[in-house]
TIGUSE-852378 format. One line per field, with one value per residue (C-alpha): residue number from 1; residue in one letter; x, y, z. Coordinates in steps of 0.001 Angstrom, whole numbers, plus 500000, padded with zeros to 6 digits. Layout:
N
drenmi: [NUM,...]
rodren: [a,...]
xx: [X,...]
yy: [Y,...]
zz: [Z,...]
//
This chain:
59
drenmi: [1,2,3,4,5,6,7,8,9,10,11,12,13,14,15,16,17,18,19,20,21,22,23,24,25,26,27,28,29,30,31,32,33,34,35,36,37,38,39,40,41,42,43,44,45,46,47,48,49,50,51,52,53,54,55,56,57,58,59]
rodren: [x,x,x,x,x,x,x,x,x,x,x,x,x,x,x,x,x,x,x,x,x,x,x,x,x,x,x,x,x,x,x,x,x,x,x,x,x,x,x,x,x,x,x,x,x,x,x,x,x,x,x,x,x,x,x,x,x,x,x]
xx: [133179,132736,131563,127458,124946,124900,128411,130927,134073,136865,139097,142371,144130,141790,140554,136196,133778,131234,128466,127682,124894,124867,126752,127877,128841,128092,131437,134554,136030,132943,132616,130785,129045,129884,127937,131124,128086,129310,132099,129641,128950,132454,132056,135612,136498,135877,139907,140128,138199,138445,134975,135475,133368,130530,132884,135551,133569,135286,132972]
yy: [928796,929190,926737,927034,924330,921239,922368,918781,919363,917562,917997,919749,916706,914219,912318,911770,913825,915086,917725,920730,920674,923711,926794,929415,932318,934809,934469,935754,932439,930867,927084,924597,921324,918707,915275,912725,909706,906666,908273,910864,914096,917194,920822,922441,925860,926580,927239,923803,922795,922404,922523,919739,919682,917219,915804,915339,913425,910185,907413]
zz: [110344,113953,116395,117635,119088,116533,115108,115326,116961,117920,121126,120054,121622,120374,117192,118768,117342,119302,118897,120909,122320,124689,125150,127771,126786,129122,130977,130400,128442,126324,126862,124858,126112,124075,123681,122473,121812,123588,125211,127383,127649,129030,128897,127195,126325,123148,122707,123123,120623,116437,114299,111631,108500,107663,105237,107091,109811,110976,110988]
//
């Protein structure tokens, strides 16, 4: 799998799922804007972040 606009993803150092909603990749390191619901919206390198399966979704 690799991460794209509606993929969920988690932080590397965190345990909120969020979904991207927009991405750059015309730069050198491709980075990923990430809606995390109540807790906002970050932009993160996509190094930093894991996709996570529908089914593994925590609710």
């Amino acid at each position: 799998m690799s991460i794209s606009v509606n993929s969920l993803v988690k932080h590397k150092t965190g345990e909120i799922v969020g979904r991207v909603i927009s991405m750059l990749s015309n730069q050198e390191k491709p980075w990923a804007m990430v809606d995390w619901g109540n807790s906002g919206i970050s932009m993160h390198a996509l190094s930093d972040l894991i996709e996570v399966s529908q089914e593994n979704r925590r609710l």
